[in-house]
N, C-alpha and C positions, 0 to 999 in steps of 0.2 A: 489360674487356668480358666476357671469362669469368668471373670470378665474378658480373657481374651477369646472366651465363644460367644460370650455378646456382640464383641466389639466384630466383628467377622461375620454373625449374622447379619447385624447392622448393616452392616456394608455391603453385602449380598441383597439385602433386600431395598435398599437405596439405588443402587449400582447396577445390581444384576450378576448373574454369575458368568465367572470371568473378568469382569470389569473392574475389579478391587483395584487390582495398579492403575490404572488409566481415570478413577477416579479418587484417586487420593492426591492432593494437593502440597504434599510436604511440610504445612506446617501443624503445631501442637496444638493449636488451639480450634482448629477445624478440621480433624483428620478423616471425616467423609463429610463430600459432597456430590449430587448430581451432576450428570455429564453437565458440560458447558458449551451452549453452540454460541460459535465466534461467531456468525455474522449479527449483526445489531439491524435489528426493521424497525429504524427511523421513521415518522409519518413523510418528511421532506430535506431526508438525505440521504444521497444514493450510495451504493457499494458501499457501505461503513459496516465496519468488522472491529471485533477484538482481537489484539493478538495474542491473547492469554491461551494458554491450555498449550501452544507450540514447543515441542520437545528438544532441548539442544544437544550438543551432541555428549557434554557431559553429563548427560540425563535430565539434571534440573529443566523444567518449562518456566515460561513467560507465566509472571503471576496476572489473573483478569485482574478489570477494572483500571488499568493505569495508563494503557497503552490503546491508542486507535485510530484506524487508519480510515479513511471518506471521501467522498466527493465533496464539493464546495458548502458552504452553509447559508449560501443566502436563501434557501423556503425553511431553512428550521423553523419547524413549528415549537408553542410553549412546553409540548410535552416532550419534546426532544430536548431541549433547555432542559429541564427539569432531568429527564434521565441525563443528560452530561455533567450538573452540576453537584446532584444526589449521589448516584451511580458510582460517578468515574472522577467526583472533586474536580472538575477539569480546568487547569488554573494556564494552560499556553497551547495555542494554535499555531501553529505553520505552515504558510500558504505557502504553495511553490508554485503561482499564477503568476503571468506577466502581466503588467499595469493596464491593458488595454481590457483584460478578463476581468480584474478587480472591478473597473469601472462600471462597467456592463452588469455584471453580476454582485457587487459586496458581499461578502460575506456578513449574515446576521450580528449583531452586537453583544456579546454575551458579558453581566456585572462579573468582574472580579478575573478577566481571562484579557492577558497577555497576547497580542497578534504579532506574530513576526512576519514581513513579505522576504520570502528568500527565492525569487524565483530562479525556476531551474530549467526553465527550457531555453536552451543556446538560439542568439540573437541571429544567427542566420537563418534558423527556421520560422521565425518569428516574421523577418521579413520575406519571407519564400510565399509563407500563408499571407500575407498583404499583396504581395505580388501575384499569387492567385486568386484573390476575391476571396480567401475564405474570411479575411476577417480575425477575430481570434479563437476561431476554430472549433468554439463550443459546441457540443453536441445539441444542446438546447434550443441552441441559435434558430429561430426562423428560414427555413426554408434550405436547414443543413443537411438535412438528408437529402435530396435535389444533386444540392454541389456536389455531396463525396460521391453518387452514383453516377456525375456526368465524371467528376475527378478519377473514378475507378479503372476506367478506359485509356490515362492518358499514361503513356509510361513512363515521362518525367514525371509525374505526382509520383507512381508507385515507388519507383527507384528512392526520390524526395521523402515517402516514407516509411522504408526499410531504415535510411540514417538518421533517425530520429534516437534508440539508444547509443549506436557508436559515439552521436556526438553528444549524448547526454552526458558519457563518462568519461569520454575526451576532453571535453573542453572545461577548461581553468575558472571561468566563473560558476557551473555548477557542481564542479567538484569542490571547491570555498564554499560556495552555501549548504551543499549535503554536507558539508565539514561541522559548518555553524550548527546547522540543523540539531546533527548530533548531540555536539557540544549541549545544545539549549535542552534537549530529551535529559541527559544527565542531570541538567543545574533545576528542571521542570520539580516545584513546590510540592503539584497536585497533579493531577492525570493530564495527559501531552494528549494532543490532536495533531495531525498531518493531513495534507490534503493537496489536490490541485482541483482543476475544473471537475472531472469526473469518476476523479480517485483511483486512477487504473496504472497508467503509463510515470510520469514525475512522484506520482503518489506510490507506486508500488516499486519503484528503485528506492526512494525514501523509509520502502518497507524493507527491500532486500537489504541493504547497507544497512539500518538497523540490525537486523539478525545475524548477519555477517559478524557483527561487532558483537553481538549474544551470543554468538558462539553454533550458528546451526550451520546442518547439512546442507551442501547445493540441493539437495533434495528436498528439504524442507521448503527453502528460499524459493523455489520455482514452482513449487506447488502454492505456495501463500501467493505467486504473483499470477499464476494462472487461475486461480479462483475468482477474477473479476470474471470472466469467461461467464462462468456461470448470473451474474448480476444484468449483464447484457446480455445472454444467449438469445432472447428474444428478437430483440434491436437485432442484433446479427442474424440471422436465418431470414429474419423477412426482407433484409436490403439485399444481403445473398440470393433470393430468389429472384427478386428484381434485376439482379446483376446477368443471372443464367438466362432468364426471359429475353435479357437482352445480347443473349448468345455470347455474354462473356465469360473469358476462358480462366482457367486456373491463378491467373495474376493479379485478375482485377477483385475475384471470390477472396482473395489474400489482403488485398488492401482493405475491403470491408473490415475483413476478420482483425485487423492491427489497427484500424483506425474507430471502429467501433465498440470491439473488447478490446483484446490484445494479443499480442503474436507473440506466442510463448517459444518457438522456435527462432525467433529473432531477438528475444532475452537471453536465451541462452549462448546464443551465437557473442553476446555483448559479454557474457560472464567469460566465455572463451576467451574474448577480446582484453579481457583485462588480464589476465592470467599471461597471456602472450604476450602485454605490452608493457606491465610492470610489473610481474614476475607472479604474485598470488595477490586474492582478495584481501589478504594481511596485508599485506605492501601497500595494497592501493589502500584503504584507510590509514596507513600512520602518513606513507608519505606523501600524497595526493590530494585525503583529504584533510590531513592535520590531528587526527584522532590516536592519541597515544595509545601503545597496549595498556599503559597504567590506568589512563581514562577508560580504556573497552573492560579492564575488571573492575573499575569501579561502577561501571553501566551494568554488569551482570551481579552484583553484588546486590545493586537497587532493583529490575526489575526480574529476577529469577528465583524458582523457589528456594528455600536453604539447601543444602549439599544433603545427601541422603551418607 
């Protein structure tokens, strides 16, 4: 009985009161710890987050350190190396850029880490953006904020990028590589890294499908992908205001908001979209994208705390 009012103080005075459950981590050998904030402040990489501490829906969470999701790596600096290789062991990367983005930008070299290119943006939008001058669309790009504010106005662009998730989840080649993806997260040594150019849109389905196969709430799933929101809010409001200066109306304040964060009402519309088109989010990973149920417990097995 005494050590269990230590162990309770303990934990009160680490945690806080109230916070005992929400900070115990499930395993024996560390059973308190301080909260844990998922986003990771990279010196030169953007939106990167952990996705440890996320609750599923059979209670167990995402163990930290093994799992993370980012924008591209080419400005990692040495101290970001160091926390990836220290940190999070980080032994495989997966880039879901297309070869014109790779080029332009490489991702940094890291000793001992596995690159996969699985790109996942469908090759008709790929050509859509060459065919409007954007190029390969990076937000980095010289002189891209320019385009998207003149692009904001045009209503083929906007339409052009409301189907940007339908055909991410639609179309046969990036449902094979979120397939792989997966796959490679399972077979991963050491800590997995995900990514596209700015880690929001290819990167953050790469996150929902993950969890999906973890076992979470649509609830969860759409909150983890609206949180790039917050990475850009900046970026957004100020093109935004530029947009309205320019007496633009509610459509074109929308293209900002999905082309510079992301349009969490047009992910969810896609989660709809999948439910409708092949029956539930289970379906669409065993049969879609190749990912067994036997494989999705053996994925929650590896990255979830033990069963309570």
């Amino acid at each position: 009985m005494k050590k269990l009012f230590y162990w309770v103080l303990a934990a009160t005075l680490v945690c806080g009161e109230g916070m005992l459950t929400s900070c115990t981590n499930g395993t024996v050998d560390n059973p308190v710890v301080a909260p844990r904030q998922r986003v990771i402040n990279f010196e030169g990489v953007a939106n990167a987050r952990d996705m440890g501490g996320l609750v599923m829906q059979d209670g167990r969470t995402v163990r930290f350190d093994m799992l993370v999701r980012s924008g591209k790596l080419a400005k990692a600096t040495d101290a970001d190396v160091a926390i990836l290789q220290n940190q999070y062991h980080l032994s495989n990367v997966f880039d879901f850029r297309f070869d014109q983005e790779m080029t332009e930008t490489p991702d940094r070299v890291i000793d001992g880490v596995t690159y996969t290119h699985l790109s996942t943006m469908p090759q008709m939008l790929i050509e859509a953006m060459k065919a409007f001058g954007a190029g390969s669309g990076q937000l980095s790009t010289p002189g891209m904020s320019e385009k998207l504010l003149k692009y904001a106005f045009d209503p083929t662009v906007q339409e052009l990028a409301k189907q940007l998730y339908p055909l991410i989840v639609t179309t046969p080649q990036s449902q094979a590589n979120y397939g792989e993806f997966l796959r490679g997260v399972l077979a991963a040594k050491g800590g997995a890294l995900w990514h596209c150019s700015e880690g929001k849109d290819r990167c953050g389905w790469g996150s929902a499908l993950l969890l999906a196969a973890l076992g979470a709430s649509r609830q969860v799933i759409v909150e983890d992908f609206d949180m790039s929101n917050q990475s850009y809010a900046k970026q957004v409001e100020a093109l935004s205001e530029q947009v309205r200066d320019k007496d633009g109306g509610a459509a074109a304040v929308d293209f900002i908001q999905a082309m510079v964060g992301v349009s969490t009402p047009n992910f969810e519309a896609a989660l709809d979209l999948i439910d409708q088109t092949y029956g539930s989010m289970e379906q669409y990973l065993e049969n879609q994208l190749g990912f067994s149920k036997e494989e999705q417990m053996q994925l929650r097995a590896k990255y979830l705390t033990v069963a309570k």
